[in-house]
N, C-alpha and C positions, 0 to 999 in steps of 0.2 A: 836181331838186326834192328836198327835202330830206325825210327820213323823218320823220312825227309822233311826236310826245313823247310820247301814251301808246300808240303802236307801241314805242319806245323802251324805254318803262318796261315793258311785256310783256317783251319779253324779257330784262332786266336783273332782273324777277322770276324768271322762269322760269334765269337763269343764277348768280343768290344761294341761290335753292335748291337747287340743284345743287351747288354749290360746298359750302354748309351740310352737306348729305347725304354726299356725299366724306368732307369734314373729317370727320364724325360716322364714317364706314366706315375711316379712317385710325387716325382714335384709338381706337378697338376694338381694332387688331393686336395694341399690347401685352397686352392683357387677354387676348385668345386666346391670344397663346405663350405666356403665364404658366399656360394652363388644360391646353396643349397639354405644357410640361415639367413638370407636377402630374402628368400621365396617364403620359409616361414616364420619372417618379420611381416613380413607385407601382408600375409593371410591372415596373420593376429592382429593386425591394424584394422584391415579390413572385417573381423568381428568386433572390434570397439568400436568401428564407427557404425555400425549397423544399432547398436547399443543406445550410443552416444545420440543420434540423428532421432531415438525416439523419444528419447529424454529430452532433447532441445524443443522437440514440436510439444511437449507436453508441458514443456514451462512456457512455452508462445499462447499456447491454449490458454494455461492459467491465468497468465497475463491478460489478453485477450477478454477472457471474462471480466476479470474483474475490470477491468476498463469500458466495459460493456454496459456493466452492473451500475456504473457512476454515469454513464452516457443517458443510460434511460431513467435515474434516478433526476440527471439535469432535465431530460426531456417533459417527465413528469413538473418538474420547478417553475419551467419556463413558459408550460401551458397556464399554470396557475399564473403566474406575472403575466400572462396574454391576455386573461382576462380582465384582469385590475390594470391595464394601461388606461393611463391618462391623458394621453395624446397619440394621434397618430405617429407622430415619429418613432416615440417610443412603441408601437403596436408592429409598425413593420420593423423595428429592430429585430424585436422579441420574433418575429417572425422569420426574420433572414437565422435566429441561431437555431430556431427549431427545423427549419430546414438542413442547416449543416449541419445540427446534431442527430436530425435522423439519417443522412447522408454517411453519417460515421457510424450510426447504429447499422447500418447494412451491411456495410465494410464489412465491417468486424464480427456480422453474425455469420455474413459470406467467409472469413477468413476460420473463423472456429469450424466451421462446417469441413470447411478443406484440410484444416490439420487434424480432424478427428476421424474423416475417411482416408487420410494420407501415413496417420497412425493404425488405422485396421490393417493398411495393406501391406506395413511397415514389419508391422507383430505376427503378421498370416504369415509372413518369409523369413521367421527366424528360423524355426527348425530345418530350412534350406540352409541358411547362415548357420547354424551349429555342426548341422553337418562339413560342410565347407571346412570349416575350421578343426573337424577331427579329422578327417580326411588329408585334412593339410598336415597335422600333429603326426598322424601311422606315416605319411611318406617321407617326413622327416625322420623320422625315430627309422622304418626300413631301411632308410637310406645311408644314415650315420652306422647301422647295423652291417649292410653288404661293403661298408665302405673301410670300415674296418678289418674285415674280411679279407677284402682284397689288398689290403695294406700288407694284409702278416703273409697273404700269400705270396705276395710281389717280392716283399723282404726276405721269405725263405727261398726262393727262385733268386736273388742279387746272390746272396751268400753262397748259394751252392753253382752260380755260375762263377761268381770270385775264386771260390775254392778249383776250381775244373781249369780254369784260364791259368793257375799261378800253378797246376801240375801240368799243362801244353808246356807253359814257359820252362817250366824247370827243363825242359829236354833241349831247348834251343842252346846249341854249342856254346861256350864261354865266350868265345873269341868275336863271337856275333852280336852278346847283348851289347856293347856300346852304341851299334847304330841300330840294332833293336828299339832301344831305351830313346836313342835322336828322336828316330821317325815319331815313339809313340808321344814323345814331348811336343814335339811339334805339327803332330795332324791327327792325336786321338785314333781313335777305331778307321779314319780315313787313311790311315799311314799304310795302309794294306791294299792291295789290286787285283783281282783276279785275272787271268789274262782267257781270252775268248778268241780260240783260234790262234792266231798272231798279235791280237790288240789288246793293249791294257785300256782295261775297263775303265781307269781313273780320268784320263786324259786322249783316250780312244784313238792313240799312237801306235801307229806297228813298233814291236819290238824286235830287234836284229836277231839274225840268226845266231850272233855268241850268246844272245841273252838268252834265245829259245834254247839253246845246247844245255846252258849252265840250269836253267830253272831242269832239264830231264834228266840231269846225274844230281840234283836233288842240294844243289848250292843258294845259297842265301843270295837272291838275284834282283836286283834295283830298277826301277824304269829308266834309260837312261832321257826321258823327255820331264817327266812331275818327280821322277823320286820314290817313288812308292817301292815296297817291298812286294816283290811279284810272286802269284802263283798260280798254277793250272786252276780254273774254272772249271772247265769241262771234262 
């Protein structure tokens, strides 16, 4: 005995949506490894610049000294020239630059001081930053790992429901598939309805009692409100 047509058409619902859902879970992948190599771009940035910011105070430092080195070498010059002034103009000159030039020796002895405690505390938090960054390295590489996984699984689950839906199909009468083939051109895995009770599910319409007759001797039966191809739900 042959299986009825909106037996059929359930499950050929129930197997387009499916299929649909898949596809939908398939085509996300890309978008996620795109989100998942943004995550460890930005973790690898973020151990270069942990790098980077110690190296830059290290060259401020150096800088710093040697600037430091000329500051109190002038300061040293200008005591000697304070002495040997020859006039007071020139004695408070010489004295307005040893004031700004020890002004600037503070600075810079206050600044050295700051980037060499701001570099201890910088080089104390690498090995928190390396870790970070292998931690960031194993959840990529797990990730790329499950995610491939679930690719081959997804793709053997599409194939083998492809394969299942085009053996439903092969049993739907000949004279049927043209509006078969309509509906599914035109409304995908939606071309299908289940009916609940009296109501198609699609458009939540009572259907007439010829429609409820025809769907229980097991005939190829239409919502006459949306279209859909109707069949017992419950």
């Amino acid at each position: 005995m042959s299986t009825p047509v909106p037996t059929l058409l359930k499950e050929i619902h129930r197997l387009r949506k499916f299929l649909r859902d898949l596809q939908s879970e398939i085509d996300l992948g890309p978008r996620v490894a795109k989100i998942r190599q943004q995550t460890l771009a930005a973790a690898e940035q973020t151990h270069k610049d942990a790098y980077d910011a110690i190296k830059k105070l290290k060259l401020k430092q150096k800088d710093d000294e040697g600037t430091l080195k000329q500051t109190e070498t002038r300061l040293e010059k200008l005591a000697f020239e304070l002495n040997g002034a020859s006039s007071k103009k020139e004695f408070d000159a010489k004295q307005t630059e040893i004031a700004n030039a020890t002004t600037k020796q503070g600075a810079l002895a206050d600044a050295i001081l700051t980037a060499i405690t701001e570099i201890e505390e910088r080089t104390a938090n690498l090995p928190a930053v390396e870790k970070a960054w292998a931690d960031a390295q194993a959840a990529f590489a797990e990730g790329q790992t499950e995610a491939k996984a679930r690719l081959e699984r997804m793709l053997a689950e599409q194939t083998q429901a492809k394969a299942e839906l085009a053996s439903v199909e092969a049993n739907l009468p000949a004279d049927m598939r043209t509006q078969y083939d309509r509906l599914v051109k035109a409304y995908g895995p939606d071309g299908f309805a289940g009916v609940n009770g009296r109501a198609c599910s699609q458009c939540r319409t009572s259907i007439t009692e010829g429609a409820k007759s025809e769907l229980a001797r097991g005939a190829f039966t239409c919502c006459a409100n949306c279209g859909r191809a109707l069949y017992v739900a419950d």
